[in-house]
C-alpha positions in Angstrom: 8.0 4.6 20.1 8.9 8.5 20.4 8.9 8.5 16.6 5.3 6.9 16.2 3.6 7.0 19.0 1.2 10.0 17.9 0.4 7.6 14.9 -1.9 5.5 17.7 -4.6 9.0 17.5 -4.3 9.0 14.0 -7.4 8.4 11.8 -7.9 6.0 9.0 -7.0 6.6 5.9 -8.1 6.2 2.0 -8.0 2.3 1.9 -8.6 1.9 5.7 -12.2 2.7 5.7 -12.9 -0.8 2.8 -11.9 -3.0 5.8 -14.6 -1.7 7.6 -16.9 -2.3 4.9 -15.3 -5.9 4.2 -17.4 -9.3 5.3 -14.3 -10.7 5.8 -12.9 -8.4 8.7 -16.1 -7.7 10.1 -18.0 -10.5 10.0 -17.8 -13.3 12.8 -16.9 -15.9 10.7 -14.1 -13.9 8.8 -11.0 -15.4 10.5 -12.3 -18.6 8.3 -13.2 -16.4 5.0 -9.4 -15.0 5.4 -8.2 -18.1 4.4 -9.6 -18.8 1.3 -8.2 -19.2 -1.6 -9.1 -16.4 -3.5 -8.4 -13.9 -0.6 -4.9 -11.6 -1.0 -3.0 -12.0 1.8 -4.4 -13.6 4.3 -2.5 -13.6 7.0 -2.9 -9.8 7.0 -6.3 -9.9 6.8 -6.3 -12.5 9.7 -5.0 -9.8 12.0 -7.4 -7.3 10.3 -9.8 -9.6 11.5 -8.7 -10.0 14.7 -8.1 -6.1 15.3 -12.1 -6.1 14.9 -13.1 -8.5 17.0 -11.7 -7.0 20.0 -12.0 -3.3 19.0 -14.4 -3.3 16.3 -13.9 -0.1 14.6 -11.4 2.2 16.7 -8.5 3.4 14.5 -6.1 2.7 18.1 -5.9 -0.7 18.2 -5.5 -1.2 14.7 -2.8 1.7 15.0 -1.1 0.2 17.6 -0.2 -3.5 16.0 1.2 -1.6 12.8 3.8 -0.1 15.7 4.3 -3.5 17.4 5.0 -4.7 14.3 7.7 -1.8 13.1 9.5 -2.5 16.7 9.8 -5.8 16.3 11.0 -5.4 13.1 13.4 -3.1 14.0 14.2 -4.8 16.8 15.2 -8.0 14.8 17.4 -6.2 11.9 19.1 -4.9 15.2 20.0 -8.1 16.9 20.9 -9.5 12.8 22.7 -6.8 11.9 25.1 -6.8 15.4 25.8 -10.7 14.2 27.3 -9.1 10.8 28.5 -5.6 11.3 30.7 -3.9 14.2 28.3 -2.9 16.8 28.3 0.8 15.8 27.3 -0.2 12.4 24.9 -2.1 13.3 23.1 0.4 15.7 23.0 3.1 13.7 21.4 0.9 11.1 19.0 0.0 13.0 18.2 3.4 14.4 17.8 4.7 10.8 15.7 1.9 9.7 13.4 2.4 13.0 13.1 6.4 12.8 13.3 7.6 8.9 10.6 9.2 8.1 10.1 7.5 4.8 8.9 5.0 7.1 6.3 6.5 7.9 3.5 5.5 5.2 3.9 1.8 5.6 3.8 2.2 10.1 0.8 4.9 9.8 -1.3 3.9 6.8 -3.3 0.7 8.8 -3.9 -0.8 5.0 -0.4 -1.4 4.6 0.1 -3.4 7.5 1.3 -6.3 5.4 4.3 -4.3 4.2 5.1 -4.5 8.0 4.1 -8.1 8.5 6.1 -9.7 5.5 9.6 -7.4 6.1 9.1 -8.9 9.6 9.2 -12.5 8.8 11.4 -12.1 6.3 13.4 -11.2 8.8 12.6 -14.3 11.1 13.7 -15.8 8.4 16.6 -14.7 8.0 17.8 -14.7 11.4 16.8 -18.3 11.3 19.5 -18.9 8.3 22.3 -17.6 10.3 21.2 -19.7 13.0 21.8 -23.1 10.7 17.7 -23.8 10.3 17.2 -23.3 6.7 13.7 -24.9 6.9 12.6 -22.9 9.8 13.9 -20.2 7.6 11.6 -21.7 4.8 8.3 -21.8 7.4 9.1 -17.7 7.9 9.3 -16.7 4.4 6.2 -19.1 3.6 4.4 -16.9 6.2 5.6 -13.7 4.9 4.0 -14.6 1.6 0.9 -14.7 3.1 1.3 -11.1 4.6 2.3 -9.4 1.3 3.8 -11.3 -1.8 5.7 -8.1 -2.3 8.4 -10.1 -0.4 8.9 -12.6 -3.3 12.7 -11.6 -3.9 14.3 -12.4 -0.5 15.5 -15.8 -1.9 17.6 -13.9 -4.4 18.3 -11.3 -1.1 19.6 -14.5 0.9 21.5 -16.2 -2.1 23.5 -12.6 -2.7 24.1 -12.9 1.1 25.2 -16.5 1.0 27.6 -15.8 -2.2 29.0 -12.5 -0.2 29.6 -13.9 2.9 30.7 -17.7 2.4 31.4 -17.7 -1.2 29.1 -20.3 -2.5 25.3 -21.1 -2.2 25.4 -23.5 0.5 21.9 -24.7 1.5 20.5 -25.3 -2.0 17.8 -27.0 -1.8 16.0 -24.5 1.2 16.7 -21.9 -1.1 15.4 -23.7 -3.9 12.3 -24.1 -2.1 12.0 -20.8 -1.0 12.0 -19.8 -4.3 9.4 -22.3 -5.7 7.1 -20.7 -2.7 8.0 -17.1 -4.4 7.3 -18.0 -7.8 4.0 -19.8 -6.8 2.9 -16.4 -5.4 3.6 -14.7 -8.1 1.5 -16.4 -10.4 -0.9 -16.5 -8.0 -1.1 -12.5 -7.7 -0.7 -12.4 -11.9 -4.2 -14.4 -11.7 -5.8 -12.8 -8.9 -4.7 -9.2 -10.3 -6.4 -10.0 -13.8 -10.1 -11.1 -12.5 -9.9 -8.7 -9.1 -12.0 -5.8 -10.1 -10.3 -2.4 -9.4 -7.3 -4.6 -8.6 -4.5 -1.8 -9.8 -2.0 -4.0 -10.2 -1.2 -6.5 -13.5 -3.6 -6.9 -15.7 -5.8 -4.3 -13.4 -3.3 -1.8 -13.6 -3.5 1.4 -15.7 -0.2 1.5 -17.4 1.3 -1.2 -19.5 4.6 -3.4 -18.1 6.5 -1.2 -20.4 5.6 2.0 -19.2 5.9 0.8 -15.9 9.3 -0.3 -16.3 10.5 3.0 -18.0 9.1 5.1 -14.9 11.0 2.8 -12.1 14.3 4.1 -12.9 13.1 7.3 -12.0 11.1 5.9 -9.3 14.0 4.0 -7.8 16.1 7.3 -7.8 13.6 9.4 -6.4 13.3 6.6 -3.4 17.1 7.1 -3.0 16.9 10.8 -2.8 14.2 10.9 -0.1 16.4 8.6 1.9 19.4 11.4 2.0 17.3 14.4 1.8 14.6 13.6 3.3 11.7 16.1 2.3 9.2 16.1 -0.1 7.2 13.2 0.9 3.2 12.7 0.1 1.5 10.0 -0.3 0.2 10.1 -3.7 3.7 11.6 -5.8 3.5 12.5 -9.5 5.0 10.7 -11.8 4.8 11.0 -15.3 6.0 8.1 -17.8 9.2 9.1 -18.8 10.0 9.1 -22.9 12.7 6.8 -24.0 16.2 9.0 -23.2 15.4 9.7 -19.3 14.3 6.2 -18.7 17.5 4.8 -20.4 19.5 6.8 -18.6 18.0 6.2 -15.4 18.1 2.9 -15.5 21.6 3.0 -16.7 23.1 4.6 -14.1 21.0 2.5 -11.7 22.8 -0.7 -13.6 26.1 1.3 -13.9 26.1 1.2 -9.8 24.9 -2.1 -9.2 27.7 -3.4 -11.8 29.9 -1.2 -9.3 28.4 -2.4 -6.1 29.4 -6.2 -7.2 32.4 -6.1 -7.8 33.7 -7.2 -4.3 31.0 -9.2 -3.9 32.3 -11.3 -1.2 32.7 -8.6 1.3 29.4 -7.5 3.2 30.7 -4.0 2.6 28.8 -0.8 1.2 27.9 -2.4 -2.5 26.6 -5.9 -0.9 23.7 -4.0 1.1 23.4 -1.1 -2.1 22.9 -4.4 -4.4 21.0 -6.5 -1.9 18.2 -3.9 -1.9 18.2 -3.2 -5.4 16.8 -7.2 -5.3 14.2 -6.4 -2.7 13.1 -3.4 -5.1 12.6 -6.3 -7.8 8.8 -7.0 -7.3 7.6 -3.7 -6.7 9.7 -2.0 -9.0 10.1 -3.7 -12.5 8.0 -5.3 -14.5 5.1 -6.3 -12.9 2.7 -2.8 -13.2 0.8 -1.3 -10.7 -1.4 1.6 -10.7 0.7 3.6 -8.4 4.0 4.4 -10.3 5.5 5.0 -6.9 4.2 4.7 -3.7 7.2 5.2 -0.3 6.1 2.3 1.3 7.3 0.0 -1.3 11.0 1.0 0.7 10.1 -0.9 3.8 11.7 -4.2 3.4 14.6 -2.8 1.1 15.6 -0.8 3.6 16.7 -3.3 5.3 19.2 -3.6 3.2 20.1 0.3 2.7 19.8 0.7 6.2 23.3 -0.9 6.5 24.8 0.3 3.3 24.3 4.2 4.9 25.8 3.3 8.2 28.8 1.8 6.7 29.0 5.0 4.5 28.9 7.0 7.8 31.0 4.4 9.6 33.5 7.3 10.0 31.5 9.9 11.6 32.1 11.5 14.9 29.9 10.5 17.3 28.3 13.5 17.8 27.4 14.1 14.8 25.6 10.8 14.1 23.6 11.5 17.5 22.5 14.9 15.8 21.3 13.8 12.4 19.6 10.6 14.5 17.8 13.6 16.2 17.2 15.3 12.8 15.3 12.3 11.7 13.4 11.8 14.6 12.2 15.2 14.7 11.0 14.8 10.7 9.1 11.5 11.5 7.5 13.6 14.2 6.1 16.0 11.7 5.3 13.1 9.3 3.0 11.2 11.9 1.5 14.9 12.2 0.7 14.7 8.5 -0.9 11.5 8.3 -3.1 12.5 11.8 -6.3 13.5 9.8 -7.7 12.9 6.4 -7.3 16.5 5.6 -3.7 17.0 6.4 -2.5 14.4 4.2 -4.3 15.2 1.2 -3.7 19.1 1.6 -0.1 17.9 1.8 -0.7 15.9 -1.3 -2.8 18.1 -3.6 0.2 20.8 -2.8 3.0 18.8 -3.5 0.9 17.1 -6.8 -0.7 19.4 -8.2 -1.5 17.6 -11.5 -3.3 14.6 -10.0 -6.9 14.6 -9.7 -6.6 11.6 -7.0 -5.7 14.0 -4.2 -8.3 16.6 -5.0 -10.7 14.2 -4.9 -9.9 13.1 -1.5 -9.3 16.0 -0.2 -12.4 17.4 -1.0 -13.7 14.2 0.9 -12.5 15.4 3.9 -13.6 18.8 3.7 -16.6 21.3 4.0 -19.4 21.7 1.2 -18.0 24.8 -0.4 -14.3 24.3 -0.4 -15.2 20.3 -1.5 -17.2 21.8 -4.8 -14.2 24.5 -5.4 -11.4 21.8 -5.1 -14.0 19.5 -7.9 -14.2 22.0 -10.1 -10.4 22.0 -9.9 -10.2 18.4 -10.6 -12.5 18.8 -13.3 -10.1 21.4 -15.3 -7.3 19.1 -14.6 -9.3 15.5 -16.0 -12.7 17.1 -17.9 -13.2 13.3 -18.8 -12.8 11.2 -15.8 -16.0 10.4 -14.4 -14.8 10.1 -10.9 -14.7 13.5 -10.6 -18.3 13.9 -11.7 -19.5 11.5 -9.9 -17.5 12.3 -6.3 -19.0 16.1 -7.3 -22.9 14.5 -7.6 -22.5 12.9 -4.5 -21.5 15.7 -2.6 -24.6 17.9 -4.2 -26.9 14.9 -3.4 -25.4 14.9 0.4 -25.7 18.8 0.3 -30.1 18.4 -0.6 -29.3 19.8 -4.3 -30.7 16.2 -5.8 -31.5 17.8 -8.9 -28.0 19.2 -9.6 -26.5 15.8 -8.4 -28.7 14.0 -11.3 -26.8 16.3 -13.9 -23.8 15.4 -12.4 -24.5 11.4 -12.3 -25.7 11.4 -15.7 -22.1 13.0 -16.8 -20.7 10.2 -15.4 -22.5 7.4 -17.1 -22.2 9.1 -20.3 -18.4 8.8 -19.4 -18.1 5.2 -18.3 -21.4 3.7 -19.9 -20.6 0.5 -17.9 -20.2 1.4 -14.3 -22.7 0.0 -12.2 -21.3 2.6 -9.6 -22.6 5.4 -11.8 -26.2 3.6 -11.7 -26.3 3.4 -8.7 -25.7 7.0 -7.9 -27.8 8.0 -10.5 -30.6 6.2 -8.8 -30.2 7.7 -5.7 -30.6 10.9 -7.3 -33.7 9.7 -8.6 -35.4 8.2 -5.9 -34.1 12.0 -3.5 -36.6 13.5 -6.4 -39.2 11.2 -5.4 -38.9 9.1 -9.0 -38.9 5.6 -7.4 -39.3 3.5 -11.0 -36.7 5.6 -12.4 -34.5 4.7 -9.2 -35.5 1.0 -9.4 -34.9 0.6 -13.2 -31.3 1.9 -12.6 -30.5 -0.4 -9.4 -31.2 -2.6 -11.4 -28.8 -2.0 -14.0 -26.4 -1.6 -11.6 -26.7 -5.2 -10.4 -26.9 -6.2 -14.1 -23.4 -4.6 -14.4 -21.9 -6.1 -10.7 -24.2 -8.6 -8.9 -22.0 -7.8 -6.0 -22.8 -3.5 -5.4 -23.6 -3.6 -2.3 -24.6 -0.2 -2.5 -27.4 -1.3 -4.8 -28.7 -4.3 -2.9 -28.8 -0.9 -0.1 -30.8 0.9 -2.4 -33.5 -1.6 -3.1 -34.1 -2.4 0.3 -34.9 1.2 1.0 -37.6 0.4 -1.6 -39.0 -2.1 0.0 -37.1 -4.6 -2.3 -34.8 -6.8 0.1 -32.7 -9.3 -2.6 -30.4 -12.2 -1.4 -27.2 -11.6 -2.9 -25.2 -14.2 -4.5 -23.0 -16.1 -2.1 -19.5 -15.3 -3.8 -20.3 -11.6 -2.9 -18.4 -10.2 0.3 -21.3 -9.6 2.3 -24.2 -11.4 3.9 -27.7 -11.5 3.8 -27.6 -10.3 7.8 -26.2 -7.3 6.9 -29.1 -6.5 4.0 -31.6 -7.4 6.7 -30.6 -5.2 9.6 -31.4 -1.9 7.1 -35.3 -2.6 8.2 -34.0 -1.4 11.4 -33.3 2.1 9.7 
């Protein structure tokens, strides 16, 4: 609570601000659209759901079950771990997975909430195993899938444990249906990912499986580092796809070390928990690609297993001395949470620390005034002179700064860029219809609709023409919320 407590007059942040835009958080019927089949994790988006109904849009409450979450989760490794380890293991272990400030993304970053939810019932779970009630154990992880299928490996997690520990699989069949439950949410997300627009992940993602799989090792390496030396955290790190002899030899020595770490397998000793969260990296970190090469959240649940590995390393330590660097780490997660208070701290953090990604220009120049925003554009712009994000983030600040004219030049980059995005008609009507050409503006909203029947934005547009346009009912908004814009 002293470590994240400032995070409950933190902001939102990047993704946070689509659930407020989402039918199925805010609208009254959303508990019911959370559940459908087509919805990602929706059990998360349940509680999203729920966070609205009672707060509607205050960041606090939404803040503040991310933290219930992260106790109870730290709470539960706590009580497993004192079953396993000696009881000074187990509570430094649990200290360091409650305070390190690499937890910070996942417990700050509202979005991520099901990186929090999943690790926690995985954890149920878990702690239902060692009680002798596999299928309870089986009902936990089930639930966990529907918070984030990132979770999918913990079958593998618990088989490691059951080999280490008793020598043999045991309960076969519990974990054979836990794994049947994993493997039916990954195909699940394989589909989802490849018809999901702007998905980022699979067949959405912007690298190739390979590529994605040579950066990991380095990845994987880098997460290790920031958990012994922890500095150098942002939330949007740069990561270039390493050529062939870096990524074999990262990957080598990561194999090298696990090959190392199993060699006394049957002893829950440094090299089970170095291993067991090697297998909790598995879905984030492997094969399946994702946009984000590396994102520190994706540590969450496998420090749950690293937690313990570094207080067995340390087992040896004065006292003292453990209480200080405990302190340390508190003190870093304090500046951390002070990071990710505002918009513009965190990208100022990130456009320093990556200063060859146009992402965190872009958002910072979001968050900040007219002049600067334009200056850190044209940055962006010299960095990635063909991504039309950057001209058309740089025509909508012109358009919101009454330069409508300047904003059209800008727009109409954009859609010479990406001749398909209905988001650049869109904009480029708005420009038209600021400089009082309303056919113009019509003609492209309605090429934006052409391109995404669901833009929002567009059905917007029209209205404020006079042109109010029932869209179809597979798009994530209702009719309601077109009509209320007569009221503007």
């Amino acid at each position: 609570m002293l470590a994240f407590g400032r995070s409950l007059t933190a902001s939102f942040h990047f993704d946070d601000y689509a659930l407020l835009a989402d039918a199925t958080i805010t609208a009254p019927e959303g508990w019911l659209r959370a559940w459908r089949l087509e919805q990602t994790r929706p059990l998360t988006y349940f509680t999203f759901w729920m966070n609205h109904a009672l707060g509607g849009a205050n960041p606090a409450g939404y803040h503040a079950v991310n933290l219930g979450v992260h106790l109870g989760a730290a709470v539960l490794l706590t009580a497993i771990l004192r079953r396993l380890l000696e009881p000074r293991a187990a509570l430094v272990a649990g200290v360091l997975f409650a305070v390190h400030p690499i937890q910070t993304e996942p417990v700050v970053y509202i979005y991520q909430r099901g990186t929090l939810l999943a690790a926690l019932l995985c954890l149920a779970a878990w702690r239902s195993w060692l009680a002798e009630r596999p299928w309870t154990a089986v009902a936990w992880f089930g639930a966990a899938l529907l918070a984030k299928e990132e979770c999918a490996a913990f079958p593998l997690f618990l088989a490691w444990f059951e080999l280490s520990s008793a020598g043999q699989i045991r309960r076969v069949k519990p974990l054979a249906a836990m794994v049947m439950l994993a493997l039916a949410a990954g195909v699940r997300v394989v589909a989802l990912a490849a018809v999901l627009p702007g998905s980022g992940a699979g067949a959405g993602a912007e690298v190739t499986w390979r590529e994605y799989l040579a950066a990991q090792g380095v990845v994987i390496w880098r997460y290790l580092r920031l958990l012994v030396i922890p500095y150098g955290f942002t939330v949007d790190p740069e990561i270039r796809i390493p050529s062939l002899a870096p990524a074999a030899l990262a990957w080598g020595a990561i194999l090298a070390a696990a090959a190392l770490a199993a060699r006394r397998f049957r002893e829950l000793r440094c090299g089970f928990w170095f291993l067991g969260a090697l297998i909790l990296l598995l879905p984030s970190s492997s094969i399946f690609p994702a946009s984000d090469l590396a994102a520190d959240r994706r540590m969450y649940l496998p420090l749950v297993s690293l937690a313990p590995a570094v207080a067995l390393t340390l087992r040896k330590l004065d006292t003292r001395l453990l209480a200080l660097g405990g302190a340390a780490l508190l003190i870093l997660t304090l500046l951390r949470v002070e990071v990710w208070q505002t918009e513009e701290r965190l990208w100022r953090e990130a456009v320093a620390r990556s200063p060859g990604k146009v992402r965190p220009l872009l958002q910072l120049a979001r968050a900040s005034a007219e002049e600067e925003a334009l200056e850190l554009l044209d940055r962006a712009k010299a960095l990635a002179p063909d991504d039309p994000r950057v001209a058309s983030e740089k025509g909508r600040r012109l358009l919101a700064a009454g330069r409508p004219a300047e904003a059209l030049t800008e727009f109409g980059r954009a859609l010479a860029l990406d001749p398909r995005s209905a988001l650049a008609y869109n904009n480029r009507g708005a420009a038209l219809l600021a400089l009082g050409q309303r056919e113009a503006a019509r003609a492209d909203f309605e090429r934006a609709l052409s391109v995404d029947p669901c833009l929002y934005d567009a059905y917007w547009n029209l209205a404020r023409l006079g042109e109010r346009r029932r869209p179809p009912q597979e798009c994530g908004f209702a009719w309601k919320q077109l009509r209320e814009l007569e009221h503007e």
